[in-house]
GUROZA-970709 format. One record per residue (C-alpha): x, y, z; residue in three letters. Coordinates in nm, 2 decimals, always signed. Each point is the difference from the previous one (the first is absolute). Example, Ala and Ser with C-alpha at 12.3 -4.5 7.8 and 13.67 -1.06 7.14 Angstrom:
PT      px      py      pz   aa
PT   +1.23   -0.45   +0.78  ALA
PT   +0.14   +0.34   -0.07  SER
END
This chain:
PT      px      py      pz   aa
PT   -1.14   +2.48   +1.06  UNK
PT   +0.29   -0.11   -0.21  UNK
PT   +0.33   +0.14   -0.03  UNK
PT   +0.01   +0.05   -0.36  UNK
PT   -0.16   +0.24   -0.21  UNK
PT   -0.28   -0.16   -0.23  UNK
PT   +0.02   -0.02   -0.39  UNK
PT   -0.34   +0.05   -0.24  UNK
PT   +0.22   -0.26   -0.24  UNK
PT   +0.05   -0.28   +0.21  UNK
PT   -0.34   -0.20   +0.05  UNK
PT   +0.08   -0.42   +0.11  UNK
PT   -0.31   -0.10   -0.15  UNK
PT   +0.02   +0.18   -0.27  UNK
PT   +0.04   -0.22   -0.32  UNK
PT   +0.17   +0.32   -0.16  UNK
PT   +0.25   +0.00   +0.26  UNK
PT   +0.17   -0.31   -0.09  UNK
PT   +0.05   +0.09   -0.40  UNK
PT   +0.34   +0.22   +0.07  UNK
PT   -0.02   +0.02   +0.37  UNK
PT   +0.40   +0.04   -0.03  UNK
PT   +0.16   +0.32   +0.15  UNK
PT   -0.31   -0.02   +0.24  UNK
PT   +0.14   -0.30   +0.16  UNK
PT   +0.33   +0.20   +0.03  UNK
PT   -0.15   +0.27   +0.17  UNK
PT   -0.19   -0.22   +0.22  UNK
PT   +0.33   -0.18   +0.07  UNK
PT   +0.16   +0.29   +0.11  UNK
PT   -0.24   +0.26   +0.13  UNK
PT   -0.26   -0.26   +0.20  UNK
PT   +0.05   -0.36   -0.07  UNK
PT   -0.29   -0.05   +0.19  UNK
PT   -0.26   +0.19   -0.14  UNK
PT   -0.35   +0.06   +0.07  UNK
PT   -0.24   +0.03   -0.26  UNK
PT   -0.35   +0.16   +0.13  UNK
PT   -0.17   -0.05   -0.32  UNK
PT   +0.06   -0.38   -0.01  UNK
PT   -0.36   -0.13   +0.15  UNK
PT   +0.02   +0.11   +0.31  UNK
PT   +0.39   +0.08   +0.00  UNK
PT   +0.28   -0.28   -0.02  UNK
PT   +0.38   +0.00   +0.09  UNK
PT   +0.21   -0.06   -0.31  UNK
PT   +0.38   -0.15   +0.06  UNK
PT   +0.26   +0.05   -0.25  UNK
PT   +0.34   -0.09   +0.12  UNK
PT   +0.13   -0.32   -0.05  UNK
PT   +0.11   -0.09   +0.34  UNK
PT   -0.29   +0.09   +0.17  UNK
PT   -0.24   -0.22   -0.25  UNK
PT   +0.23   -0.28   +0.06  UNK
PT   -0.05   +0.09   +0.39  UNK
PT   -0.36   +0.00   -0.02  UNK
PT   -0.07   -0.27   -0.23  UNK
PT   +0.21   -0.23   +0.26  UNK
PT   -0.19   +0.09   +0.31  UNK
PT   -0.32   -0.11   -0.01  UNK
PT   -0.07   +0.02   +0.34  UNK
PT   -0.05   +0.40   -0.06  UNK
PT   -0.07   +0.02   -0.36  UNK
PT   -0.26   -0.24   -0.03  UNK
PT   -0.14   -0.15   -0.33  UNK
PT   -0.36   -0.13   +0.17  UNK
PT   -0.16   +0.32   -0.12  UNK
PT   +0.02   -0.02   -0.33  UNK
PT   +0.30   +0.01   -0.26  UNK
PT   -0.14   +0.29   -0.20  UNK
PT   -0.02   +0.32   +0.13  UNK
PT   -0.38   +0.09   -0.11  UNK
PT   -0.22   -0.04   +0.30  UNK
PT   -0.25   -0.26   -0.18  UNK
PT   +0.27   -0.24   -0.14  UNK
PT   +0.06   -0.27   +0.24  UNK
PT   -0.01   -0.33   -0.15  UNK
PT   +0.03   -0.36   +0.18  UNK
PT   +0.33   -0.10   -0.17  UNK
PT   +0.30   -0.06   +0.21  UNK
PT   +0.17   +0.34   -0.14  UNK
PT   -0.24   +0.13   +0.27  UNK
PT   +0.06   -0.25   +0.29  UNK
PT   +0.28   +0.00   +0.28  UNK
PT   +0.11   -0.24   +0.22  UNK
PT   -0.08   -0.30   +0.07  UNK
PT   -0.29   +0.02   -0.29  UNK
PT   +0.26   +0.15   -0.24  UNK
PT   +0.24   -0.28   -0.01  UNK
PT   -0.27   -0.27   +0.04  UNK
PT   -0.14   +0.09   -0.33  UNK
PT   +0.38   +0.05   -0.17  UNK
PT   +0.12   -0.32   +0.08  UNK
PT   -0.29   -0.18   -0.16  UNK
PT   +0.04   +0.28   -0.32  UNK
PT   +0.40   -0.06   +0.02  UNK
PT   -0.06   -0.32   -0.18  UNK
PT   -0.10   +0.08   -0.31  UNK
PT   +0.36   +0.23   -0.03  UNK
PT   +0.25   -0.25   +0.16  UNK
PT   +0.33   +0.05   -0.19  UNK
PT   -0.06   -0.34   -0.22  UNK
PT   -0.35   +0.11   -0.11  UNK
PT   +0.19   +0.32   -0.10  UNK
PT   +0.26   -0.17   -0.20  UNK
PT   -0.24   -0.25   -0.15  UNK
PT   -0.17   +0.30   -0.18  UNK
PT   +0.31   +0.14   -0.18  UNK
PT   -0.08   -0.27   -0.34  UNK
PT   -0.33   +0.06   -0.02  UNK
PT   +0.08   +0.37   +0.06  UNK
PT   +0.35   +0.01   -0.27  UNK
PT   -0.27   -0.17   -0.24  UNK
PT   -0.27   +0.24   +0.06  UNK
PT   +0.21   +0.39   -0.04  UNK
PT   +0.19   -0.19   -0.34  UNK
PT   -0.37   -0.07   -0.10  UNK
PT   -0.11   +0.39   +0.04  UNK
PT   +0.31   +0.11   -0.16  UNK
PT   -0.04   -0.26   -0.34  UNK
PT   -0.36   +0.15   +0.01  UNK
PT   +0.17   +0.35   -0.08  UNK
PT   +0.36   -0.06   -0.13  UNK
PT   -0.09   +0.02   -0.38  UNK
PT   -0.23   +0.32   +0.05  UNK
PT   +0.29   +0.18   +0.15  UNK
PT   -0.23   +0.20   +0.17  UNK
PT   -0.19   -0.08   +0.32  UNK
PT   -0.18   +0.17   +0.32  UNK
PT   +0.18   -0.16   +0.27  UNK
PT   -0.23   +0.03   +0.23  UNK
PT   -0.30   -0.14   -0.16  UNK
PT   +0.19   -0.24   -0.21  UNK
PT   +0.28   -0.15   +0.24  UNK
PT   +0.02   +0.15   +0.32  UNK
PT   -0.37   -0.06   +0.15  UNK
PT   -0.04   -0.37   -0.10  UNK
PT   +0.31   -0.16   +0.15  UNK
PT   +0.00   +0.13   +0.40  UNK
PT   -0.46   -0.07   -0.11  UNK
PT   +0.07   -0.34   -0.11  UNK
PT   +0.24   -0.11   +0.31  UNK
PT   -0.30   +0.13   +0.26  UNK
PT   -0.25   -0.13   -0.19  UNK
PT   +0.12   -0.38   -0.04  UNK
PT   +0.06   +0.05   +0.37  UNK
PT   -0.35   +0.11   +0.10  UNK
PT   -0.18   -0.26   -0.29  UNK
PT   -0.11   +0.24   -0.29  UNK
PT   -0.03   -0.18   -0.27  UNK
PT   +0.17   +0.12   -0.30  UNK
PT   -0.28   +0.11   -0.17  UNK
PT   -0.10   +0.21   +0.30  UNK
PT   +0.34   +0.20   +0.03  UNK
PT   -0.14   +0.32   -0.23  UNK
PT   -0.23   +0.04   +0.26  UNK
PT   +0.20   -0.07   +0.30  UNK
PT   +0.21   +0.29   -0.15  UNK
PT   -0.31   +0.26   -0.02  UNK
PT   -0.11   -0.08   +0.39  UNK
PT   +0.32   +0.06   +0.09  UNK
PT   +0.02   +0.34   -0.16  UNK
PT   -0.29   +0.08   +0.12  UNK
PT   +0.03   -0.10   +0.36  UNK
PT   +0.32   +0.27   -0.03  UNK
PT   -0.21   +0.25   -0.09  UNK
PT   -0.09   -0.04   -0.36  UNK
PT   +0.21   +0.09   -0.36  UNK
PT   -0.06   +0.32   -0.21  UNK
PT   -0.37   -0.05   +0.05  UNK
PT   +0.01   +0.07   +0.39  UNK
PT   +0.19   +0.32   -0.08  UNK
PT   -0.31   +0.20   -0.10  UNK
PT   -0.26   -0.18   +0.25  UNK
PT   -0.07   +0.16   +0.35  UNK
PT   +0.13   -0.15   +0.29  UNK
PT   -0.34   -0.19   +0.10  UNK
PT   -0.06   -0.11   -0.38  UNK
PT   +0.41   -0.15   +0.01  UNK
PT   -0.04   -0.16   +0.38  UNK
PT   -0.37   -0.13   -0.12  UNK
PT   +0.15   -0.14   -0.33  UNK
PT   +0.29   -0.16   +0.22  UNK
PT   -0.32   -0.19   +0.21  UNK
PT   -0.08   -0.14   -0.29  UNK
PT   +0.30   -0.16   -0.11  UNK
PT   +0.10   -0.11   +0.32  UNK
PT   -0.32   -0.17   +0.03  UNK
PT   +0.07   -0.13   -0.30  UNK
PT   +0.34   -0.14   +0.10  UNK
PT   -0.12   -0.19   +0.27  UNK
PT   -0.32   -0.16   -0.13  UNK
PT   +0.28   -0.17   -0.26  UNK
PT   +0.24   -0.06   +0.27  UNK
PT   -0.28   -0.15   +0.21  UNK
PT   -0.06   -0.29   -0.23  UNK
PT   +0.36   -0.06   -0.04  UNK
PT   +0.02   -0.06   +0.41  UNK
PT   -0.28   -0.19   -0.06  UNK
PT   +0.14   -0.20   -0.27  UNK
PT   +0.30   -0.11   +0.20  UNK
PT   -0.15   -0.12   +0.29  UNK
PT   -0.13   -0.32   -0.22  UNK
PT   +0.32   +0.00   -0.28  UNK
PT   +0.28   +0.18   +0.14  UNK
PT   +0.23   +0.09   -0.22  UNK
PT   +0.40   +0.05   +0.05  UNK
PT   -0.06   +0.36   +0.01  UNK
PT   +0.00   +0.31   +0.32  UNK
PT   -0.39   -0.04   +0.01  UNK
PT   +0.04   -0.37   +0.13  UNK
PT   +0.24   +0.11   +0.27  UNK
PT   -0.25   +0.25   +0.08  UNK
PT   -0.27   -0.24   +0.02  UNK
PT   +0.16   -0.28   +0.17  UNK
PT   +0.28   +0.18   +0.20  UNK
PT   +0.00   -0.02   +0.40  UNK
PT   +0.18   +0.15   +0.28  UNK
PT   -0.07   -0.15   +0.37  UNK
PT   -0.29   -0.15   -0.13  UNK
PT   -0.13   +0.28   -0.18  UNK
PT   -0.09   +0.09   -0.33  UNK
PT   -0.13   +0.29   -0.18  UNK
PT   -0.32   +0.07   -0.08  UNK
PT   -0.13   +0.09   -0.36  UNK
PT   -0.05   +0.38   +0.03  UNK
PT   +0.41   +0.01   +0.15  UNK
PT   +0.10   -0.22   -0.30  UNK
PT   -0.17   +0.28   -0.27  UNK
PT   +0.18   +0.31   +0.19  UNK
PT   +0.34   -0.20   +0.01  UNK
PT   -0.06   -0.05   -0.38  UNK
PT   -0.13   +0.35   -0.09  UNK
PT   +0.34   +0.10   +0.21  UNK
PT   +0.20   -0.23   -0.18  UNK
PT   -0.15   +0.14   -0.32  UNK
PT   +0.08   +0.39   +0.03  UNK
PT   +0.34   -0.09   +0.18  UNK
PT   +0.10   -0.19   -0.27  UNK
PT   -0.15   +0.10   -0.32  UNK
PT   +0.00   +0.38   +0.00  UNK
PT   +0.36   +0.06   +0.19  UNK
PT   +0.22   -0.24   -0.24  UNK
PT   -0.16   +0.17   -0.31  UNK
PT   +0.12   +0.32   +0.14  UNK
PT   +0.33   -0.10   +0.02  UNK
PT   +0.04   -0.16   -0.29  UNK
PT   -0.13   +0.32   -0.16  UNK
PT   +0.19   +0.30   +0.19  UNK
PT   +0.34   -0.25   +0.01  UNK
PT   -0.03   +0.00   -0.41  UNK
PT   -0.04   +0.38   +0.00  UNK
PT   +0.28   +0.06   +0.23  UNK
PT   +0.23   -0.22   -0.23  UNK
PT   -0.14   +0.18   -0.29  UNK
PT   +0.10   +0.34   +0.15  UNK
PT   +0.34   -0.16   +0.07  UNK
PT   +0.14   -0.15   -0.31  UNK
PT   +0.30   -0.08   +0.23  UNK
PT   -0.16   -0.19   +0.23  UNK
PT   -0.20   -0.19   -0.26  UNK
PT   +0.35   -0.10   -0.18  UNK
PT   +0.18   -0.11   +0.31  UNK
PT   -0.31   -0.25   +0.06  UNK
PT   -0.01   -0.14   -0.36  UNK
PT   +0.36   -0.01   +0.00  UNK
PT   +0.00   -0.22   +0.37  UNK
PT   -0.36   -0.13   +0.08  UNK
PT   +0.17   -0.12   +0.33  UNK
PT   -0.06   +0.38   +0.12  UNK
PT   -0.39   -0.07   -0.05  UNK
PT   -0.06   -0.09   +0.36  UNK
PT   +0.18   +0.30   +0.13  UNK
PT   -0.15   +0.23   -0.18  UNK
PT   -0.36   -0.17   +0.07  UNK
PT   +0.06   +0.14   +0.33  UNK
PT   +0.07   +0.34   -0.18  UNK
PT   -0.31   -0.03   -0.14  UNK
PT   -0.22   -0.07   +0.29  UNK
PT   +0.17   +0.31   +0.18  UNK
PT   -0.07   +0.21   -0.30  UNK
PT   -0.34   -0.06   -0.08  UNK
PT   -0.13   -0.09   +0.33  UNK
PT   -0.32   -0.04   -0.09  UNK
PT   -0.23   -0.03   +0.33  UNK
PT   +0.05   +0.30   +0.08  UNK
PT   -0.15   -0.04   +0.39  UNK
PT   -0.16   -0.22   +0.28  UNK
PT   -0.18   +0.13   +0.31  UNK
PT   +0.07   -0.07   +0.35  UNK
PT   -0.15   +0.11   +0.30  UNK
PT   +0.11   +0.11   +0.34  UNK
PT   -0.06   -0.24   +0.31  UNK
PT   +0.08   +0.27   +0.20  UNK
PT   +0.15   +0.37   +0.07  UNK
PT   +0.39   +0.05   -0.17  UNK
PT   +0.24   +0.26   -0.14  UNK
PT   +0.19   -0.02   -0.28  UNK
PT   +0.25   +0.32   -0.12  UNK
PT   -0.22   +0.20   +0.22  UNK
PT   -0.29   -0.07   -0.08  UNK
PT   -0.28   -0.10   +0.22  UNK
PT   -0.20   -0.31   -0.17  UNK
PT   -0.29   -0.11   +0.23  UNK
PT   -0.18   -0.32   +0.06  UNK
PT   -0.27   -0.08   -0.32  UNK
PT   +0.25   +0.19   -0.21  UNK
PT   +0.00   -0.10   -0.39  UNK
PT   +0.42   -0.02   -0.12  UNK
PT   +0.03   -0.06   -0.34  UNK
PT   +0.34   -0.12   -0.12  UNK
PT   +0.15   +0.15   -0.34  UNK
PT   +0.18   -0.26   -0.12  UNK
PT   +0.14   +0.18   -0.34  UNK
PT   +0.06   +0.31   +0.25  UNK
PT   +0.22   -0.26   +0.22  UNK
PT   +0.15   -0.16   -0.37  UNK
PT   +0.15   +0.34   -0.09  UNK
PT   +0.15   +0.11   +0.39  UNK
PT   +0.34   +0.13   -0.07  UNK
PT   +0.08   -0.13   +0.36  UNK
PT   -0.05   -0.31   -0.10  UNK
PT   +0.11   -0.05   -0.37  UNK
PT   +0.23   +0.17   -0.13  UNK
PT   -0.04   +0.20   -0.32  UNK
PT   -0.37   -0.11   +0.04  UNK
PT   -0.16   +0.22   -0.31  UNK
PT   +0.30   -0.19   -0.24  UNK
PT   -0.16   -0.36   -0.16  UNK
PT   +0.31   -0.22   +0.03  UNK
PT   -0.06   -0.33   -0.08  UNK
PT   +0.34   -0.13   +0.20  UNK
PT   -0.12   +0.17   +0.32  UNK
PT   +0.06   -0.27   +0.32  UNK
PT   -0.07   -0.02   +0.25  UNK
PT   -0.35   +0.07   -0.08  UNK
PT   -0.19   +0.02   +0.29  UNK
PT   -0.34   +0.11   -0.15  UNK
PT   -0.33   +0.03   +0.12  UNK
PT   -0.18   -0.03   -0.31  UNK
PT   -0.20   -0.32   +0.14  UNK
PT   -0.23   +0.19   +0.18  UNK
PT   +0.01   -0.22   +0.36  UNK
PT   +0.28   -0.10   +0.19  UNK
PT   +0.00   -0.16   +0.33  UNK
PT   -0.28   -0.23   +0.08  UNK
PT   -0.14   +0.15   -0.34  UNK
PT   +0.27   -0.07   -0.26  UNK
PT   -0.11   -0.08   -0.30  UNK
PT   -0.08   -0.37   -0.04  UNK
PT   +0.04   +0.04   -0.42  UNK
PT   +0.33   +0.16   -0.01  UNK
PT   +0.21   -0.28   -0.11  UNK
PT   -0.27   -0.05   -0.28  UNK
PT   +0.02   +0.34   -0.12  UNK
PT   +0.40   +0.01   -0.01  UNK
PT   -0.04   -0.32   -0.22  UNK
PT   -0.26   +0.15   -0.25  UNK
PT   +0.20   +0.33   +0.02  UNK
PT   +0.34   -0.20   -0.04  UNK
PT   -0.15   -0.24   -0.33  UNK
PT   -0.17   +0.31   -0.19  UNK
PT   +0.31   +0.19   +0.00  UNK
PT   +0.23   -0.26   -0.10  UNK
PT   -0.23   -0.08   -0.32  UNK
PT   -0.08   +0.37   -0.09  UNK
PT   +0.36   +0.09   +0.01  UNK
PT   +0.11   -0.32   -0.23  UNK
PT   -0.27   +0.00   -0.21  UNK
PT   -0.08   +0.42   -0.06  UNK
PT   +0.34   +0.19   +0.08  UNK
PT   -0.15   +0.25   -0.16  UNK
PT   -0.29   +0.11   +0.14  UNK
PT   -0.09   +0.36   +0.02  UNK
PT   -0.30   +0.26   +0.07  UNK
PT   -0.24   -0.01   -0.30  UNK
PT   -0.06   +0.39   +0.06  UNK
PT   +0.12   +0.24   +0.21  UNK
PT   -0.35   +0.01   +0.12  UNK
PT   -0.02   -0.03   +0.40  UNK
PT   -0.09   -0.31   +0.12  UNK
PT   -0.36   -0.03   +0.13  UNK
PT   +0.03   -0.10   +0.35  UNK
PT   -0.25   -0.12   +0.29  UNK
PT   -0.11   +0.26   +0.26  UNK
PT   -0.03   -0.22   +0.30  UNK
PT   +0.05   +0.12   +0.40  UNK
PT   +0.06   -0.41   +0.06  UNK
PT   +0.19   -0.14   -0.34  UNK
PT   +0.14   +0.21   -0.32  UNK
PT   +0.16   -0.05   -0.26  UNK
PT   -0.03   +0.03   -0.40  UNK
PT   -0.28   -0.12   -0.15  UNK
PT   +0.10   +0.03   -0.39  UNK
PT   +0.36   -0.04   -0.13  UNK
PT   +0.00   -0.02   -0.39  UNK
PT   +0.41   -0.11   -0.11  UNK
PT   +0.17   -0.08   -0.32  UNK
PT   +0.25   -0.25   -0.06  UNK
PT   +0.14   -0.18   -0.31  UNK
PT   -0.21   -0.29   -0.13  UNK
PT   +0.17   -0.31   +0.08  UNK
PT   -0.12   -0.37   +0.00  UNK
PT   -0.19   -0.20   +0.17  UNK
PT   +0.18   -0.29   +0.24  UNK
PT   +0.07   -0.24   -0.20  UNK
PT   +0.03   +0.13   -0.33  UNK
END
């Protein structure tokens, strides 16, 4: 039995939970940072201090990805977020290539050109949603080019990825099975399309991260198709989904802190810094699953061999022994030691570099270009129930009209 006292409002794969999971996390901090939740599909260990996520994440060894990444019993997926050693890093290094720091940098024109684009599109309505006109398309068209959707295929790259999270405002009112059976259906969907772009490349490869897929060896090895379409439906949610949700919830923050916002317009240079406050902030996977290998203990609590541990990285984002002030937004905060990514170890995120440079480009344009944005309404933003990735889903602002680049 545990050594905690069980709560009816905390449930870890709830998609409730995650919504204002807040003083929750504190509680859980203090009172049994490593909790056991009996309701969670069997039951599941959930970790919320920052030190001990870092611990775990690090020692694989004990806290094994091999069983799946997500916590629900039915979820494992051939992707290399579910492999350890040696498999794990076989499969990274031949990924790794398509995010090498000069195929990074090489994106930052097309991506400077694409977010000025979004914002012309708007700048003379002086009204926008910035989710559905700006935010979604730029971290969408980055993963796209690099898994070969073709530009006219990107609307729809955009509602299988939705879906594959769970669905929009639709899912809300279905049943579980309707939402998972709808989520079948789209991933299908996803990876009829991304079969014939493997397909595709094998005769005209292209200078794009399908190609390196395709063609890529290690020892002598290669992967096969169905390893390429779970790398690239990885690639997809990792990269898509989380970005937008940064971009989204760093915009509110700076919204709610007209200080902050000035002392960024006033010095861009403070952009990368407070990227990092942003990723803290919003933290927008908000766990991963590991399982034990064998028997430990950890704050006196007995964790046994088949064990499911989810890691809270928000809860870990917001540890007072780790940050200080940790419920203040301050965009100067460093060091930053964060662990809004999601994977560390052998499983750091391969797109992070990426992400800082979309994050990094959209913020430097908004800020020149709309100083003034504000909330439309004093509505609440609609956000995403999600027990994997949250964040909001609508975000209508106001700003003055301006004109387009190059008028």
């Amino acid at each position: 039995m545990p050594n905690h006292e069980n709560r009816d409002d905390i449930g870890l794969l709830d998609r409730f939970f995650y919504l204002d999971p807040w003083d929750r996390f504190k509680w859980m901090r203090d009172n049994a940072p490593v909790y056991w939740d009996p309701t969670a599909d069997g039951g599941l260990w959930g970790v919320t201090r920052y030190e001990d996520i870092m611990a775990i994440a690090k020692d694989p060894d004990t806290f094994c990805s091999g069983k799946s990444s997500r916590p629900e019993r039915d979820s494992w997926i051939p992707s290399m977020i579910t492999l350890d050693e040696p498999m794990h890093k076989r499969r990274r290094s031949i990924v790794n290539r398509g995010f090498t720091p000069r195929r990074v940098q090489d994106q930052e024109s097309k991506l400077r050109a694409l977010t000025v684009q979004l914002i012309d599109d708007v700048i003379e309505r002086g009204e926008c949603d910035f989710v559905r006109d700006i935010a979604r398309w730029i971290p969408m068209v980055a993963i796209g080019d690099m898994l070969g959707v073709e530009p006219e295929d990107r609307e729809q790259l955009l509602e299988w990825s939705d879906w594959m999270l769970g669905g929009g405002e639709i899912a809300e009112v279905m049943d579980d099975e309707e939402r998972r059976e709808k989520q079948r259906t789209y991933s299908q969907g996803y990876f009829e399309y991304q079969a014939r772009v493997i397909a595709d490349r094998k005769v005209n490869p292209r200078d794009d991260l399908v190609s390196l897929l395709v063609s890529g060896e290690v020892d002598g090895e290669s992967l096969n198709d169905e390893e390429i379409l779970q790398e690239s439906l990885l690639i997809l949610i990792g990269g898509d989904e989380t970005t937008r949700h940064v971009m989204t919830g760093g915009l509110e923050q700076l919204m709610l802190h007209p200080d902050q916002k000035r002392k960024l317009a006033d010095d861009p240079s403070k952009i990368e810094v407070a990227v990092e406050e942003m990723l803290r902030w919003v933290s927008p996977i908000v766990n991963m699953n590991r399982t034990l290998t064998r028997d430990t203990e950890l704050h006196g609590e007995k964790l046994s061999e088949g064990d499911r541990v989810l890691l809270l990285y928000p809860a870990g984002n917001r540890d007072e022994r780790a940050f200080e002030n940790p419920d203040d937004f301050d965009i100067e905060r460093w060091p930053n030691r964060h662990v809004a990514f999601g994977g560390y170890g052998v499983h750091h995120c391969l797109g992070a570099s990426l992400a800082r440079l979309e994050l990094k480009i959209l913020f430097e344009e908004v800020l020149s270009r709309m100083p003034d944005i504000h909330f439309a309404s004093e509505e609440p933003l609609k956000r995403r129930p999600n027990n994997f990735i949250t964040g909001i889903e609508e975000f209508p602002v106001k700003f003055r009209p301006g004109k387009r680049s190059g008028n």
